[in-house]
Structures are given as structure tokens and as C-alpha cells.
VOPAGU-2260 file (C-alpha; in pm, 1 decimal, decimal comma):
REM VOPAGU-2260
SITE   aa  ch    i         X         Y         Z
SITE  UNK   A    0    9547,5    9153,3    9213,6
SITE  UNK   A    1    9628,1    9293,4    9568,4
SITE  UNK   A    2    9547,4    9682,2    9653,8
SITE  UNK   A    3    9720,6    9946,6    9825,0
SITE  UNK   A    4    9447,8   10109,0   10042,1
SITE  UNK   A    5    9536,3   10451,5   10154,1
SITE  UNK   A    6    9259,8   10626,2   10392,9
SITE  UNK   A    7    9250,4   11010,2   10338,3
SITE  UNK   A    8    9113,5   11164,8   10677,8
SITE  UNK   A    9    8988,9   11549,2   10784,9
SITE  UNK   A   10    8913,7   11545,9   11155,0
SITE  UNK   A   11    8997,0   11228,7   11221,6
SITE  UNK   A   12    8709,0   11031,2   10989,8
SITE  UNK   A   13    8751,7   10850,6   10647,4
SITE  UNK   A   14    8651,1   11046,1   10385,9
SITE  UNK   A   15    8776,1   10856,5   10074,9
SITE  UNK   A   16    8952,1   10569,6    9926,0
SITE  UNK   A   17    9217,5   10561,5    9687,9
SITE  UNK   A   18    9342,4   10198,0    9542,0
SITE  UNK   A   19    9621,4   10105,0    9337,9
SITE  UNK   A   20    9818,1    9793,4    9282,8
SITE  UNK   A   21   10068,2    9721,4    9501,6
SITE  UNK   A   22   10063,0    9518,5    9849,4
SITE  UNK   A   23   10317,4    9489,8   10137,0
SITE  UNK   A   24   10462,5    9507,7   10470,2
SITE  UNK   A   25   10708,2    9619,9   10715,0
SITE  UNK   A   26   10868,8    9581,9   11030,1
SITE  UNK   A   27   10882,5    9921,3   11252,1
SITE  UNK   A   28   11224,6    9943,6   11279,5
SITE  UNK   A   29   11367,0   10081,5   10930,1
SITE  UNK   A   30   11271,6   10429,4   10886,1
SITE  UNK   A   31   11159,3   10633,5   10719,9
SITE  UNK   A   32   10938,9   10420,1   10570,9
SITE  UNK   A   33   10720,4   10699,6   10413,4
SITE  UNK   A   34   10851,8   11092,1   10330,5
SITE  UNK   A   35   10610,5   11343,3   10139,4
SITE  UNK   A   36   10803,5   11622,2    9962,9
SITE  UNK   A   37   10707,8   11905,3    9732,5
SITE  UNK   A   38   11011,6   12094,7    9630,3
SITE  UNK   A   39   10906,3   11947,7    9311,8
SITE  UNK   A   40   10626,8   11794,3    9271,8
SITE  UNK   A   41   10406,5   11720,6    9539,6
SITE  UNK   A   42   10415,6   11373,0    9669,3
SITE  UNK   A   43   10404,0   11095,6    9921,8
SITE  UNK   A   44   10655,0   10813,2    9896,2
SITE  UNK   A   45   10578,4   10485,4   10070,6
SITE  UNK   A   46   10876,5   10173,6   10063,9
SITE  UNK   A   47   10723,3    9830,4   10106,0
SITE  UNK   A   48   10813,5    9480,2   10143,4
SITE  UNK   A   49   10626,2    9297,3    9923,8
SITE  UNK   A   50   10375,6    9016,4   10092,8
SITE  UNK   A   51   10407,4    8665,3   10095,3
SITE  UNK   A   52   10494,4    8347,3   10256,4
SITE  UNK   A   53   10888,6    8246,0   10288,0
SITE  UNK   A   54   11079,4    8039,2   10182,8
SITE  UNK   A   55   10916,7    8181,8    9838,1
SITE  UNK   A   56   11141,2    8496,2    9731,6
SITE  UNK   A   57   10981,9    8883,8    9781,0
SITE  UNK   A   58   11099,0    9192,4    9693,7
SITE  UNK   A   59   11118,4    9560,7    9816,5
SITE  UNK   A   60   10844,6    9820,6    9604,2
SITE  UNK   A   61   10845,0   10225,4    9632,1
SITE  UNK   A   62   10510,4   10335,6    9547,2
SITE  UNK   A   63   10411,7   10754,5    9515,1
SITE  UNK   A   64   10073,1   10938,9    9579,7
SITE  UNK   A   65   10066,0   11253,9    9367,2
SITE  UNK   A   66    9869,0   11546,5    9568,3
SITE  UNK   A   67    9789,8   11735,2    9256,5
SITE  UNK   A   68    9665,0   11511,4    9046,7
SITE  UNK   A   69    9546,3   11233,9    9290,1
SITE  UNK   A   70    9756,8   10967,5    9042,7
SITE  UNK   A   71    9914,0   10636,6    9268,7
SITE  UNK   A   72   10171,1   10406,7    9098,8
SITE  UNK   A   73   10442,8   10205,8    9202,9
SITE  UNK   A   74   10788,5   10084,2    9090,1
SITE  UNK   A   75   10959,9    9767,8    9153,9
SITE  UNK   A   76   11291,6    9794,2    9326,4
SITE  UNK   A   77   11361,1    9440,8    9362,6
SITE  UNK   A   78   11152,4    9120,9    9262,7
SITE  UNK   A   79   11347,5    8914,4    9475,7
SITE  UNK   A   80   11507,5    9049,1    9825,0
SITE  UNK   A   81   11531,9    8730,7    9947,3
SITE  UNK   A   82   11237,8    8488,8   10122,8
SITE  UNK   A   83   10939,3    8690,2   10217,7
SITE  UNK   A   84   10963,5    8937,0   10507,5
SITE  UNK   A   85   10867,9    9231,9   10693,4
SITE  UNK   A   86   11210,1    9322,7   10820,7
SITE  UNK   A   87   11299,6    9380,6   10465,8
SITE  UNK   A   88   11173,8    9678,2   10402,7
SITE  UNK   A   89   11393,7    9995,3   10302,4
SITE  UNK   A   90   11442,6   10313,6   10401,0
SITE  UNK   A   91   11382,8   10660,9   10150,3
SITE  UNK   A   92   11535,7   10973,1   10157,4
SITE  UNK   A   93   11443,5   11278,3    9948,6
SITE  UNK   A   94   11788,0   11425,6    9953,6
SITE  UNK   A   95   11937,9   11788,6    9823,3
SITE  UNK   A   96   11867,0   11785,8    9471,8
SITE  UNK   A   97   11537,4   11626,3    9534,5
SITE  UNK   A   98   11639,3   11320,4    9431,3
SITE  UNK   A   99   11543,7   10941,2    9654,2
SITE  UNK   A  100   11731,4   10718,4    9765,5
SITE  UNK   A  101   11600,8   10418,3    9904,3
SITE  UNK   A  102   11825,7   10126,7   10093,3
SITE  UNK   A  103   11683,4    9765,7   10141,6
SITE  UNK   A  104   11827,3    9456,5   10195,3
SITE  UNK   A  105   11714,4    9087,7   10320,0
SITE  UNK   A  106   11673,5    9040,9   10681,6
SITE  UNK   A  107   12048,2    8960,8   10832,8
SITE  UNK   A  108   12083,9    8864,8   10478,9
SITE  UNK   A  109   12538,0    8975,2   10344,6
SITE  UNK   A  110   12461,8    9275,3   10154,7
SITE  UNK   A  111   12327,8    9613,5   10191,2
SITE  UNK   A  112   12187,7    9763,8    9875,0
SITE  UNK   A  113   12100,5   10096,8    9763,8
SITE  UNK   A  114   11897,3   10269,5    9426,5
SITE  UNK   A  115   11904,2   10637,4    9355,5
SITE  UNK   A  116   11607,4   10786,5    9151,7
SITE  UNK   A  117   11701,9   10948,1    8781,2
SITE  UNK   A  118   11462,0   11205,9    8812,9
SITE  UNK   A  119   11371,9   11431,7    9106,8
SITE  UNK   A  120   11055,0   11372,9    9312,1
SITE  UNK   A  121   10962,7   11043,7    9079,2
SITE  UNK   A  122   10970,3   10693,6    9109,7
SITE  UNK   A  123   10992,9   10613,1    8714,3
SITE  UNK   A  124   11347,1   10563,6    8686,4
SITE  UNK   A  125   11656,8   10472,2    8886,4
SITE  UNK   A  126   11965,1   10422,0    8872,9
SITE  UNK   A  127   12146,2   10057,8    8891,4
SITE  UNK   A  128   12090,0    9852,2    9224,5
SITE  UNK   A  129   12417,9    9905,0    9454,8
SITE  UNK   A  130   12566,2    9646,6    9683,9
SITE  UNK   A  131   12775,3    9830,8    9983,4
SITE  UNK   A  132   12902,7    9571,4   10175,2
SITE  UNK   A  133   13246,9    9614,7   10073,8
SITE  UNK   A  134   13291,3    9933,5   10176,3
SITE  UNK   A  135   13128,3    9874,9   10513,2
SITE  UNK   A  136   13249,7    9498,6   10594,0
SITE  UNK   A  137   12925,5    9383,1   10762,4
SITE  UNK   A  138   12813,6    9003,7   10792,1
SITE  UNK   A  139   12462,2    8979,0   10810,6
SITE  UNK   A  140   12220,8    9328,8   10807,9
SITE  UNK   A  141   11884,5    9449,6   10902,9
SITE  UNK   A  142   11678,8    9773,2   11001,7
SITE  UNK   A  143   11855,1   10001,3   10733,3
SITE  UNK   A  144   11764,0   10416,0   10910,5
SITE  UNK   A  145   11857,0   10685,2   10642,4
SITE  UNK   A  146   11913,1   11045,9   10691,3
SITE  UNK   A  147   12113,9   11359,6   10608,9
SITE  UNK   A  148   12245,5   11654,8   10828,1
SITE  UNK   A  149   12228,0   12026,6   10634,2
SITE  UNK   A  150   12605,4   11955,7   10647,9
SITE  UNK   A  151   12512,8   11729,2   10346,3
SITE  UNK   A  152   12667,8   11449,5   10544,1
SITE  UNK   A  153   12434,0   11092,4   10546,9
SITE  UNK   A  154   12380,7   10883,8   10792,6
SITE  UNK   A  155   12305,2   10521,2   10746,5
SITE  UNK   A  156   12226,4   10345,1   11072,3
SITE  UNK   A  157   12181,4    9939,0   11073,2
SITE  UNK   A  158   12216,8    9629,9   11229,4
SITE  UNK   A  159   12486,9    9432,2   11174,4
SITE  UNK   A  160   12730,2    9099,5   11308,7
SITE  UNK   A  161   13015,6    9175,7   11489,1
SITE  UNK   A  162   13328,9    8940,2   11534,7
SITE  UNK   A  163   13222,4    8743,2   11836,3
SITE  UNK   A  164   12881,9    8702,3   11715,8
SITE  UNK   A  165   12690,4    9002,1   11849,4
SITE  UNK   A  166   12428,8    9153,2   11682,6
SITE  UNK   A  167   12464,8    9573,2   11795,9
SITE  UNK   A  168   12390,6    9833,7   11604,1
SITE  UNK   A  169   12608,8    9989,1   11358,4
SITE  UNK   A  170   12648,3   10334,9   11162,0
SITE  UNK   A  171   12812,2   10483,0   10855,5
SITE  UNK   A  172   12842,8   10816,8   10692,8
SITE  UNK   A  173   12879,6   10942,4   10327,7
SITE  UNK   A  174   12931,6   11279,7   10177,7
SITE  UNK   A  175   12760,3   11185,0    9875,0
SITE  UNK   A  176   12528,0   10913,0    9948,7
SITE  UNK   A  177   12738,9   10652,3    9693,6
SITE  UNK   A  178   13100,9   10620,0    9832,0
SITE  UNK   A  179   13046,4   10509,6   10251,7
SITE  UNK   A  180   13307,5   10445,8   10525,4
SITE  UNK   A  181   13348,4   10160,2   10691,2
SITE  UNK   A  182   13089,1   10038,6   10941,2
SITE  UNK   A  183   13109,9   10209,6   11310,0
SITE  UNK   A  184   13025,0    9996,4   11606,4
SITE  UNK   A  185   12773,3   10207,1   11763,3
SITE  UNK   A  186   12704,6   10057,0   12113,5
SITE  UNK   A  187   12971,2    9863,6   12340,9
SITE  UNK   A  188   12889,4    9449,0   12356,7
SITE  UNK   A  189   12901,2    9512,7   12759,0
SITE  UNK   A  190   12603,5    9700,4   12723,4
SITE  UNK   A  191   12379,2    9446,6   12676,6
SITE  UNK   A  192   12357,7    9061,8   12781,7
SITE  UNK   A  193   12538,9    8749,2   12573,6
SITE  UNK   A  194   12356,9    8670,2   12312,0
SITE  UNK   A  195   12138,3    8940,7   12275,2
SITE  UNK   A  196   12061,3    9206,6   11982,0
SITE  UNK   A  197   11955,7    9567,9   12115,5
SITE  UNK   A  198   11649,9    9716,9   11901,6
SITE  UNK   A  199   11671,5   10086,2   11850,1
SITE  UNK   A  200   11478,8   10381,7   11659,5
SITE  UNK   A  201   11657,2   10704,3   11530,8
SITE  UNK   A  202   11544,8   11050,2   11472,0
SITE  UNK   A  203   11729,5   11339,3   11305,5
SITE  UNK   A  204   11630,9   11707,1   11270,4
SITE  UNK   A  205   11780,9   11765,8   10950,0
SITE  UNK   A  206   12002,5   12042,6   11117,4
SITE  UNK   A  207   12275,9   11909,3   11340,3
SITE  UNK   A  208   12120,8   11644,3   11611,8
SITE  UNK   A  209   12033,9   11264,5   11575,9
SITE  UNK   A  210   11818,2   11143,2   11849,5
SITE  UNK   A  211   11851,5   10773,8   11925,5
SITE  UNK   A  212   11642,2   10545,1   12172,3
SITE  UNK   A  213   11707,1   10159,6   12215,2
SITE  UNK   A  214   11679,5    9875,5   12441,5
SITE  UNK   A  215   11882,7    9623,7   12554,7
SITE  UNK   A  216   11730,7    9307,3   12396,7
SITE  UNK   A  217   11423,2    9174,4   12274,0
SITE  UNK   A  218   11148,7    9198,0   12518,7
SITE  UNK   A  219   11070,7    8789,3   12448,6
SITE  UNK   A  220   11410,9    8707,2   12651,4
SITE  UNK   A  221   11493,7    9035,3   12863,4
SITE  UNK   A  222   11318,3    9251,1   13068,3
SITE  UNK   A  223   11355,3    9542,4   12792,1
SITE  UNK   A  224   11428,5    9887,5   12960,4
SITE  UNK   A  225   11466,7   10195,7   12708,0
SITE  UNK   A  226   11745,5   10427,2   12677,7
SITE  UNK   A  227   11845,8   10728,8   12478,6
SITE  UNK   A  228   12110,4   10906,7   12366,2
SITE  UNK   A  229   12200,8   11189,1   12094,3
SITE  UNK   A  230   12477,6   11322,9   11824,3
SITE  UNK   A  231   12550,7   11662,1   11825,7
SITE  UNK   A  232   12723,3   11736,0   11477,3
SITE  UNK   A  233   12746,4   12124,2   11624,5
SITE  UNK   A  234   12988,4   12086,1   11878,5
SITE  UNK   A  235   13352,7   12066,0   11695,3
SITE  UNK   A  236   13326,0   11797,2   11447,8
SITE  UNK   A  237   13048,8   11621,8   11666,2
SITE  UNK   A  238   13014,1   11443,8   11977,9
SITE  UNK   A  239   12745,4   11140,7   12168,9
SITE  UNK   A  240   12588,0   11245,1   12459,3
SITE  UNK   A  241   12345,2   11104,8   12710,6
SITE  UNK   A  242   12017,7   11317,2   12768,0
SITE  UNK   A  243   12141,5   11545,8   12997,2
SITE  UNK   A  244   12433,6   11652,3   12730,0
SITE  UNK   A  245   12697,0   11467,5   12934,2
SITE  UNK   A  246   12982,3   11369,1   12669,0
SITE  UNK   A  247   13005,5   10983,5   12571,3
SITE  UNK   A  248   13238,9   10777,2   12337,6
SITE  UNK   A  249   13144,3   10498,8   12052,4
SITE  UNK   A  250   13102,9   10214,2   12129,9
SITE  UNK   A  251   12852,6   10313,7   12377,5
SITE  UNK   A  252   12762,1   10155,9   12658,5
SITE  UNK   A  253   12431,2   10134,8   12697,1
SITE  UNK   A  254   12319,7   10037,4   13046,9
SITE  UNK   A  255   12562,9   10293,9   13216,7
SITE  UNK   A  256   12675,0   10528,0   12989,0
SITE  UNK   A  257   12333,5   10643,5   12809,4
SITE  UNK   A  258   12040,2   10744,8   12983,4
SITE  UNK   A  259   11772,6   10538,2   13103,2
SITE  UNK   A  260   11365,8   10628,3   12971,6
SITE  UNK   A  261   11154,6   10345,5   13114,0
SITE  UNK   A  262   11253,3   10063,3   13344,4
SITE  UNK   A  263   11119,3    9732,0   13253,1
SITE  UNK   A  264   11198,8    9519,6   13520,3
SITE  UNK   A  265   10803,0    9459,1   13598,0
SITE  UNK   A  266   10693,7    9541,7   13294,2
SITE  UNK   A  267   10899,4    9507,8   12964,1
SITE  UNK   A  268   10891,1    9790,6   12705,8
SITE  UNK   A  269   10954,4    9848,4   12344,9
SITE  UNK   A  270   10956,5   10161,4   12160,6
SITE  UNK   A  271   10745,7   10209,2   11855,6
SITE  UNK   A  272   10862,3   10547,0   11743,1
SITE  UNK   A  273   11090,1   10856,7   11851,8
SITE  UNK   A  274   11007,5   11220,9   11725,0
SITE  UNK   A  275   11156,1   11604,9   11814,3
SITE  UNK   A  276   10884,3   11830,0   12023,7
SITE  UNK   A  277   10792,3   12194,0   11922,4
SITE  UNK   A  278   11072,9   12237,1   12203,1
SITE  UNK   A  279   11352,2   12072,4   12050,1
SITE  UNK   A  280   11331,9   11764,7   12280,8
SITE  UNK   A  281   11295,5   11381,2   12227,7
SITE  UNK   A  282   10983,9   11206,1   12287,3
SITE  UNK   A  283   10904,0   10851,9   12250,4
SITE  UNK   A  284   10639,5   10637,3   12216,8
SITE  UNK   A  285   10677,4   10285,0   12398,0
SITE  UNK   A  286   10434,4    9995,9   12457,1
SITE  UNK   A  287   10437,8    9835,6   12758,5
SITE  UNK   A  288   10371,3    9516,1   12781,7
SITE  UNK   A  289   10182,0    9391,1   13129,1
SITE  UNK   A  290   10071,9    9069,9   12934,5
SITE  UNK   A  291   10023,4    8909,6   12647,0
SITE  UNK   A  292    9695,0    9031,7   12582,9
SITE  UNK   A  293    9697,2    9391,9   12813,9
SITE  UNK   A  294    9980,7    9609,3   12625,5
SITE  UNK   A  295    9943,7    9972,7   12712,6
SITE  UNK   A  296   10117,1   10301,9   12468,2
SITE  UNK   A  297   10275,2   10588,1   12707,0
SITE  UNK   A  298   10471,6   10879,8   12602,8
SITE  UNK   A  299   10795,1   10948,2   12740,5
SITE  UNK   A  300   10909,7   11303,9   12721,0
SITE  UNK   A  301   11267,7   11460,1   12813,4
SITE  UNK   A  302   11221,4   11811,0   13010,6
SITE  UNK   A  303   11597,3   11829,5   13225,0
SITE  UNK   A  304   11459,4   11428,6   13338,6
SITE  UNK   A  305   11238,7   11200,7   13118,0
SITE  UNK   A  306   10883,7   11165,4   13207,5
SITE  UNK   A  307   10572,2   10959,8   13062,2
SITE  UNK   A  308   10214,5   10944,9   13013,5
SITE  UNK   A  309    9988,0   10712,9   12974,6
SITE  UNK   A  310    9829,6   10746,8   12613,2
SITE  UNK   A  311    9631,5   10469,8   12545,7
SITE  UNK   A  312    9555,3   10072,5   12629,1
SITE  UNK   A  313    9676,1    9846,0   12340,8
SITE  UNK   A  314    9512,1    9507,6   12386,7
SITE  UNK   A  315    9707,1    9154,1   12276,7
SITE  UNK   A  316    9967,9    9103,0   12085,8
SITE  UNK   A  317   10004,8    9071,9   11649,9
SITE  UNK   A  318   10007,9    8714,3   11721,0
SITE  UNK   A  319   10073,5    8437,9   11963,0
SITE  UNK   A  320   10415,3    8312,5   11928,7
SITE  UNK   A  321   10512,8    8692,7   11950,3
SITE  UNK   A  322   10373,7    8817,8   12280,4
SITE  UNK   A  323   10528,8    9145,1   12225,3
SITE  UNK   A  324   10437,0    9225,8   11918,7
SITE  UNK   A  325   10192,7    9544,6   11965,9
SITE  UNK   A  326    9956,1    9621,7   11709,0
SITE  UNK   A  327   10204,8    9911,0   11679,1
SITE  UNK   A  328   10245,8   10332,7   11711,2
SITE  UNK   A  329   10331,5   10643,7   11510,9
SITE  UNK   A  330   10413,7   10982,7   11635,8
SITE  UNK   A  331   10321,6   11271,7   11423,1
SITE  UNK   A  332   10676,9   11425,1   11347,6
SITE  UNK   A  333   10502,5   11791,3   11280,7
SITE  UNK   A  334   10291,3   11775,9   11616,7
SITE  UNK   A  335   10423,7   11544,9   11873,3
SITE  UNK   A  336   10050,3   11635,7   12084,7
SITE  UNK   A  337    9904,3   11397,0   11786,0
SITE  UNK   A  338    9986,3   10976,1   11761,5
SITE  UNK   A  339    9793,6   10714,1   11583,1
SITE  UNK   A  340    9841,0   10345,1   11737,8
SITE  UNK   A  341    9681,1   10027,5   11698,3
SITE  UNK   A  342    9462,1    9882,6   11966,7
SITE  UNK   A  343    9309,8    9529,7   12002,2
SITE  UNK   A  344    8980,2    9546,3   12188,2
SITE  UNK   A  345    8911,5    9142,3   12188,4
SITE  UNK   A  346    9193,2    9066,3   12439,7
SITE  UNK   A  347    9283,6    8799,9   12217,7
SITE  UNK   A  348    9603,6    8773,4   11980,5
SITE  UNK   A  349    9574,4    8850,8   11655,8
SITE  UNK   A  350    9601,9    8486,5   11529,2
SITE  UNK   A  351    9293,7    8401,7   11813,5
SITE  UNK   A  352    9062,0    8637,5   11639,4
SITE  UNK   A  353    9159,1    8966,9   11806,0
SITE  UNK   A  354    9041,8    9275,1   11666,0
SITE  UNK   A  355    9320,9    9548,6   11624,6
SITE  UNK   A  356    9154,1    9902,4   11497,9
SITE  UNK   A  357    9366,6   10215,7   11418,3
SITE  UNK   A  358    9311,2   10486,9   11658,3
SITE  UNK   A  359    9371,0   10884,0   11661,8
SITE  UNK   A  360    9494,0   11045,2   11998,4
SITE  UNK   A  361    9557,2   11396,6   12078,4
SITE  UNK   A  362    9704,6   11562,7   12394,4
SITE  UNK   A  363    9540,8   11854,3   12535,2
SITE  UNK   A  364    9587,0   11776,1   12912,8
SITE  UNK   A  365    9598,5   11415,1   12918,3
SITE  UNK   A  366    9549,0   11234,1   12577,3
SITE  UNK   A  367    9219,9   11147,5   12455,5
SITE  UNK   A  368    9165,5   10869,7   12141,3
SITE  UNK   A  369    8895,4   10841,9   11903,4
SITE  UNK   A  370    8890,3   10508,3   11635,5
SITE  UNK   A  371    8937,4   10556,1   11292,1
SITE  UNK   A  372    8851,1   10254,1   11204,5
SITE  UNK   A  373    8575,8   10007,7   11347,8
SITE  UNK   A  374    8419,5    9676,9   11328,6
SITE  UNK   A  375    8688,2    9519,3   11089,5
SITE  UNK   A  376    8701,3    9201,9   10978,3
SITE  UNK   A  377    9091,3    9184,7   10938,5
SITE  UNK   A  378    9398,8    9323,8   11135,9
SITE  UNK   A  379    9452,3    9732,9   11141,1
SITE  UNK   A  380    9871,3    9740,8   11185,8
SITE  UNK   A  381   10157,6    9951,2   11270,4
SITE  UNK   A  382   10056,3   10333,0   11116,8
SITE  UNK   A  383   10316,1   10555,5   10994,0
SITE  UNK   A  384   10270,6   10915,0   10991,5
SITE  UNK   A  385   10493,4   11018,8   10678,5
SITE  UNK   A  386   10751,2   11249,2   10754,1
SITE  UNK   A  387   10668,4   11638,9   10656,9
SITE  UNK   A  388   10293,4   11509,8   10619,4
SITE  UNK   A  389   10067,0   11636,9   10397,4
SITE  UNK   A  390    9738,6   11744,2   10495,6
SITE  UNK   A  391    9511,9   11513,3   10342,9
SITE  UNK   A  392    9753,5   11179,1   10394,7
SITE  UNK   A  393    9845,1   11202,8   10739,6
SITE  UNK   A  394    9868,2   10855,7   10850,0
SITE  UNK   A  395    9885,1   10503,3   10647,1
SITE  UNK   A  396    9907,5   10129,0   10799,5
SITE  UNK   A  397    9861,6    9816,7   10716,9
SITE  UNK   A  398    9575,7    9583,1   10701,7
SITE  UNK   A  399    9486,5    9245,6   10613,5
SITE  UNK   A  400    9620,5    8885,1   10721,5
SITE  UNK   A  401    9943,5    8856,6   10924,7
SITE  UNK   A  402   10034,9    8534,3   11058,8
SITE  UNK   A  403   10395,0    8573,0   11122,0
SITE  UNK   A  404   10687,9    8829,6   10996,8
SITE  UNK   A  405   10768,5    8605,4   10720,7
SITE  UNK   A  406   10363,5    8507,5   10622,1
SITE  UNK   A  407   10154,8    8800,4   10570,1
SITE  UNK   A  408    9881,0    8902,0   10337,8
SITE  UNK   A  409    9850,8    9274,7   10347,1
SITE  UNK   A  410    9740,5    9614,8   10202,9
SITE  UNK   A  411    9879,6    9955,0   10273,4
């Protein structure tokens, strides 16, 4: 029987182990993937896609870490998705009355599903497994992105199909979180090149703003430059705007209408996560990718201009036929000085024997990283800090075997 393998750190160092039987995966561009909440109880929720190999069928698993009484169990949301992938993986939200709601689907798969929890703060019951599609006419979605305004209103951000075959993102909106509007074509197909699919990551700050960061392709067949943009819900009935505030219409055009982060015509970048500063500003954190085996994490920070740092060196890639794939990054949504990424110190992919250990870095100056793990025998993945964190589960990731999106072997 796999185990889920969640690391409980103070200062940085592992000071315990707690196990419990569930395994999975993700991709890092569905979030959140983990929220802790204690309006009721007082608990971490983590959504998985279940490991495997495709073509054989996975499905989609919330699991919960009680703080009080240390207690982890899980709860099957699906047994079957569809075949076996990271990209499946849903999305949670903890929403007014406490209750989750967790969206999933099967990577570029028809449908669009959602569950709602019976009980608040608990993962023992749900409600019956709901199919959207029809209200928002998509063709074939991924990277479901979940959150709610203090208007009440919820946002559902995704991939989707369009009519002449383009793969840009998409948004809808519900007052309730069961009845949505039709999909919303988020960014303009001149945006981006023919044949392309933009990757982006969203933020919200619960209040009134929705930061969102994406690039213009995949970094295997562009030279991926970042962008960003941002919804103000405050300003009459809401408005897009590039970083500076300058108004903007949906469909978006990306390449001249939003506002460029990080050029990537020498080196190509990819964001790994997007977070608000004690200052009510976006940062992002973005590998770089000067080879396949020398990816570096930076920083970028908006100040009136965007900015960025170098944070730390990130080795090779997840695996070889993936060059881009970085071991992967995680802001800390409470303290933006504090990310967690995953370095490989071997130079070598991860399918070559390259060794990818989870680091800690902090800013104070410039940024300075300490391992929290060392001398591992398998792969240390793509950390998520869980949204409002709790103290003593401030970061989880993956680790174990991962030979391609779609053939992995891991524990959380």
C-alpha cells in the first residue's frame, strides 16, 4: 500500500513523519492544490491525482491533516478520471459556510466536474459528482484555478478549445458555486503564435483583485516570455488592467496589451507560482531555463516596473523528453521573503539519475537557501506551500518515481 509522506518542519529541519494511505500527483498549474482552514476545525486539505501509468484509468483523492488531533485520512473523489495523469488534479476551495469544493477533470478530457462537501471543514461526505460543461460549452479542459471574491462571486479559471482550434485560457463566474455562466475567452488568439496554448497561474486576495501571470506558449516550442495582468472587481462592476493599472478588454491580448515580466528570447522562462507581497503587489516565481540541465529560480517583483532576483540555481530538468520541466517552486502566500523549490545538484535529468532535493530560501538582502532534504535516493518535486499555512505544515511535495506526466510513482 502506497503512503502519503508529509514532513512537519520548525526552522527549516524535519522533525517528524506522519503516513497515511493515499499516493499521488500533480501538475503545477491547477491551484490551489492545498488550503488549511480553521473556522471549524483545524485542518489541511491536499487534492491529488492518483499515481499510475496510462492508458490504465486514475482518479482524483482529497485527503485532510487534522492539527488537533494529528488524525490523516483521505476520501475518494473519483476512481476513474480518466488514464493516469498529473494534469488531472483539482482544485479546493473552503468557501463561506466553510464548506469545499473541489473541481477536477481529465486532462483536455469534455467535461468539467465539481463535488461539494456535506459537512463543513470535512472530507467524509459529499455531495453528488457535477458535470458543468453544459453550462460553460467547452471542448476539451485542463488546469481547473478556483477562487471567491468577499463579493461571494467565484471564479473558475481553465483551459479550454476554442472554435479554430486554440487552446487559451478561459474563465467563468458563479454566485453560488453550482449554477455557472458560460465560458469567457480570457486572452485574444493574436496574442500568442498558431498553434500554441499559453500556460498561466492566478492569484486572488480574497477581497477584490485577481492577479494573473502567463506566457505565450510552452517553453519546448517558443521562446516563453512572462506577462501579467490583474481584475479589479472594485472599480464599477470590475475591470482588466495591465500592471501599471492601464484599462484592458477580454479577450486580452497578451503580447501588447498586458505587461511584460521576463523576456525569454535568450533564455526561456516559466512561472512556477504567483503570490500578493505584504505591499499588496504581485510577485512571481519563474525558472529560467539556460539548458537542459542549468535551470535557475528568480523572483520577479512589481514596484511602479517589475524587477527580479536571482533566488536560487535549479539543476536539470524532471526528465529528458521534457527539458523544461523544473524540479518545481512554491511561494509562501503569508510571507512572500520565504519559497521552497526543488533543485537537482547531479546536472543530470531526472530519468539520468539526477538528484532533485527540496530546498528552503529566505530573503533578507539577497536570498539565501538551506536543503531540507539530502542524500535521497528518489526525486524531491514541485512543493506547495498550502494557502493560509499552518505552522507546523508549511510546505508538502512530492517524492518518489516520475518518469513522465502520465507514469509516476509518488508520495505526498
Amino acid at each position: 500500500m502506497k503512503i502519503i509522506i508529509v514532513l512537519i518542519l520548525l526552522l527549516g529541519l524535519p522533525i517528524n513523519a506522519l503516513a497515511f494511505s493515499v499516493d499521488g500527483g500533480w501538475s503545477w498549474f491547477g491551484d490551489p492544490r492545498a488550503v488549511h482552514s480553521s473556522n471549524v476545525n483545524d485542518r489541511t486539505f491536499i487534492v491529488s491525482a492518483d499515481s499510475g501509468t496510462a492508458p490504465a484509468k486514475c482518479g482524483i483523492t482529497i485527503s485532510q491533516y487534522d492539527h488537533d488531533t494529528d488524525e490523516l485520512t483521505s476520501f475518494a473523489l473519483t476512481d476513474e478520471v480518466g488514464g493516469c495523469d498529473g494534469h488531472n488534479v483539482g482544485s479546493v476551495l473552503v468557501d463561506e459556510n466553510n464548506l469545499l469544493q473541489v473541481f477536477y477533470l481529465k486532462h483536455n478530457g469534455p467535461n468539467l466536474y465539481y463535488r461539494i462537501s456535506t459537512n463543513a471543514e470535512d472530507i467524509s461526505a459529499w455531495g453528488a459528482e457535477t458535470n458543468i460543461d453544459s453550462s460553460l460549452g467547452g471542448v476539451g479542459y485542463a488546469y481547473p484555478n478556483i477562487m471567491q471574491l468577499d463579493s461571494g462571486e467565484r471564479w473558475l479559471f481553465f483551459r479550454d478549445e476554442n472554435a479554430t482550434g486554440e487552446k487559451p485560457p478561459y474563465y467563468s463566474t458563479s454566485a453560488d458555486g453550482t449554477t455557472w455562466a458560460a465560458r469567457t475567452q480570457l486572452l485574444d488568439d493574436a496574442g500568442y503564435p498558431d498553434d500554441e496554448r499559453p500556460y498561466c497561474k492566478y492569484i486572488s486576495d480574497g477581497v477584490d483583485i485577481i492577479h494573473v501571470t502567463c506566457t505565450q506558449g510552452n517553453p519546448n516550442t517558443v521562446s516563453a516570455n512572462i506577462y501579467h495582468f490583474y481584475y479589479d472587481d472594485g472599480e464599477g462592476g470590475g475591470t482588466w488592467n495591465a500592471s501599471d493599472g492601464t484599462d484592458i478588454t477580454v479577450p486580452i491580448n497578451l503580447t501588447t496589451e498586458a505587461t511584460l515580466v521576463y523576456d525569454g528570447s535568450t533564455f526561456k522562462g516559466w512561472m512556477h507560482d504567483i503570490a500578493i507581497n505584504g505591499s499588496n503587489n504581485p510577485v512571481i516565481l519563474f525558472a529560467k531555463m539556460k539548458s537542459a540541465t542549468n535551470h535557475e529560480y528568480y523572483l520577479a517583483t512589481y514596484n511602479a516596473g517589475w524587477t527580479d532576483a536571482f533566488v536560487s540555481k535549479g539543476g536539470a530538468s524532471l526528465y529528458s523528453s521534457q527539458p523544461n520541466y523544473s524540479g518545481g517552486g512554491t511561494i509562501n502566500k503569508s510571507d512572500t521573503s520565504m519559497v521552497y523549490i526543488s533543485r537537482e545538484y547531479n546536472n543530470l535529468a531526472g530519468d539520468n539519475g539526477g538528484r532533485f532535493e527540496i530546498r528552503k530560501c529566505t530573503l533578507s538582502g539577497t536570498w539565501d537557501c538551506a536543503s531540507i532534504t539530502t542524500g535521497s535516493v528518489k526525486i524531491n518535486m514541485r512543493p506547495i506551500v498550502p494557502r493560509n499555512s499552518h505552522a507546523e505544515l508549511p510546505v508538502i511535495w512530492l517524492y518518489g518515481d516520475y518518469t513522465t506526466f502520465q507514469n509516476y510513482d509518488l508520495d505526498i
